[in-house]
C-alpha positions in Angstrom: 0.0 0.0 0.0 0.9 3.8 -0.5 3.4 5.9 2.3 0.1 7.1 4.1 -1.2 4.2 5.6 2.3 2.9 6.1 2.6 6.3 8.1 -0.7 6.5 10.3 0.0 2.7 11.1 3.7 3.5 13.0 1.6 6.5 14.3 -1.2 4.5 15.6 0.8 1.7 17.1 2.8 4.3 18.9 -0.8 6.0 20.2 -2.1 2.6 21.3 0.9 1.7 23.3 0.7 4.9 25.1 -3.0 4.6 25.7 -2.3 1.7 27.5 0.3 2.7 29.4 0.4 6.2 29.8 3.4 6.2 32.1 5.8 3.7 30.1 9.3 5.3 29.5 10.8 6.0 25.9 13.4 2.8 26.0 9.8 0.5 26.9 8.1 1.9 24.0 10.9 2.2 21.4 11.6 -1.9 22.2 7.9 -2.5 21.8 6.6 -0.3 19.1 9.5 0.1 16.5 9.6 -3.7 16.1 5.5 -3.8 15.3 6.4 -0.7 13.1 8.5 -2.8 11.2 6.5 -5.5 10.8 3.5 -4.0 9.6 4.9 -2.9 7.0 4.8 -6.5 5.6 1.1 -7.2 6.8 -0.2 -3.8 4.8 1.6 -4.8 2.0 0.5 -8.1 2.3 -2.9 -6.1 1.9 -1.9 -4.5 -0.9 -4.1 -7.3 -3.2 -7.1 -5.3 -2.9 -6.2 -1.8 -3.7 -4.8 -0.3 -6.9 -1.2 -1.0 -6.8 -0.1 -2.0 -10.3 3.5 -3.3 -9.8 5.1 -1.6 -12.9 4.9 2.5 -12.7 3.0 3.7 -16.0 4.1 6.9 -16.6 2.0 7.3 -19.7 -1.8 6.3 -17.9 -3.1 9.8 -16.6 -5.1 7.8 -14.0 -1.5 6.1 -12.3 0.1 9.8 -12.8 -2.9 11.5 -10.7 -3.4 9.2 -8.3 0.0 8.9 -7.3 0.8 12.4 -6.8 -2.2 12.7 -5.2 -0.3 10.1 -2.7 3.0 12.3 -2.9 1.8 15.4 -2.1 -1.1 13.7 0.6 2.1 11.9 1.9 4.4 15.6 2.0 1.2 17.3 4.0 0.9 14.4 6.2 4.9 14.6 7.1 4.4 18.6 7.6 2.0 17.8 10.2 3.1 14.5 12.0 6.9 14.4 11.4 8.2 16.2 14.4 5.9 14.2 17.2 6.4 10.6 15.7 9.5 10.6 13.3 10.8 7.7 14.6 7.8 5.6 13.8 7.1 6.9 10.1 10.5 6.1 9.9 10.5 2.5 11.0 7.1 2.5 9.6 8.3 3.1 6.2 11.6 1.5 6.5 11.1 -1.6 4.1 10.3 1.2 1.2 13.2 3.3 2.2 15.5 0.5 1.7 14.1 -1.7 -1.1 12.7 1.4 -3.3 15.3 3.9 -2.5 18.7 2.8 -1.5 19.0 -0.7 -3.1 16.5 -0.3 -6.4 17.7 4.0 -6.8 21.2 4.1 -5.9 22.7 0.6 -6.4 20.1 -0.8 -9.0 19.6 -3.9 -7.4 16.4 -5.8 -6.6 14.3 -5.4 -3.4 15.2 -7.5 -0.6 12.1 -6.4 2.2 9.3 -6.8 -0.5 9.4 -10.3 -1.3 8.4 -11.5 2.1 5.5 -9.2 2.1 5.1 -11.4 -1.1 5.3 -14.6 0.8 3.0 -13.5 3.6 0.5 -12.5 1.1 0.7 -15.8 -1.0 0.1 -17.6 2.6 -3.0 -15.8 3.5 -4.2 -14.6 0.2 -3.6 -17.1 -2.1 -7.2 -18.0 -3.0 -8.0 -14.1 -2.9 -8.8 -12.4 -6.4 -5.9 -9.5 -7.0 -7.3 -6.0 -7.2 -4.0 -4.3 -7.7 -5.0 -3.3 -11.5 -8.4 -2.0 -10.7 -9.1 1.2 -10.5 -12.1 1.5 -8.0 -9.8 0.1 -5.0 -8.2 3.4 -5.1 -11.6 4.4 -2.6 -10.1 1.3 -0.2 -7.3 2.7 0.3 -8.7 6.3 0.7 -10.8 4.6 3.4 -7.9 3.2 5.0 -6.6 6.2 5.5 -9.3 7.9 6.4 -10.3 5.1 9.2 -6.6 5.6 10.3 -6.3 9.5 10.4 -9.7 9.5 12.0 -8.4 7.1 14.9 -4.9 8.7 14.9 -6.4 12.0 15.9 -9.2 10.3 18.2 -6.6 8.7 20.4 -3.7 11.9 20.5 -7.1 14.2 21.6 -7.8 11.3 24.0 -4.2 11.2 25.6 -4.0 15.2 25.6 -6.9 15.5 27.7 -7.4 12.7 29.4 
């Protein structure tokens, strides 16, 4: 799935963990979040099977173009506004992409290493599921998604700021 939910879902598990205890200190919550940061990265891509995520770019469909810098620019407001409070998390979150998409596939052109277990995972639990990733109309799935996360996200930080 795109950088936003990837994003919202470090923030969320960070949230949750400090909804349930309020009074945990950093090194408790670093040890216990950043690892389920990490690994949800593979689950929500695992996911990725029933939104619109063709696996080639397509620089010449005007529907790919658009919705993706929709994404970009959705993912650069996102940053302006959660960055500095949970940096570590969208970092950890989004770590698989960092490292498959930019540093190994960018800078040393060589294939992903993080994305084919998110393959594996999804051929264990999905196998028998129809793949979405070229239809169009998923896109509102995954606008849901991060609507349904945003929506918590900013439920629970109210929650823990007056509460």
């Amino acid at each position: 799935m795109q950088a936003p939910i990837h994003i919202f879902t470090g923030i969320l598990l960070l949230v949750i963990f400090q909804v349930i205890f309020p009074t945990a200190p950093l090194w408790l919550q670093v040890v216990v979040v950043l690892p389920l940061c990490f690994a949800s990265h593979f689950i929500i891509d695992a996911l990725a099977i029933f939104t619109y995520h063709p696996p080639k770019a397509d620089w010449k469909d005007w529907f790919w173009v658009s919705y993706h810098l929709v994404i970009y620019i959705g993912s650069v407001v996102i940053l302006i506004f959660f960055l500095v409070d949970y940096w570590w998390v969208i970092i950890v979150a989004n770590l698989p992409d960092i490292f498959d998409w930019l540093i190994l596939r960018l800078f040393f052109k060589k294939e992903p290493v993080c994305h084919p277990i998110a393959d594996k995972i999804r051929m264990f639990l999905f196998k028998q599921t129809p793949n979405w990733n070229h239809k169009r109309w998923t896109i509102i799935i995954e606008f849901m998604i991060i609507g349904v996360l945003l929506t918590t996200v900013l439920l629970l930080t109210n929650f823990t700021s007056t509460g």
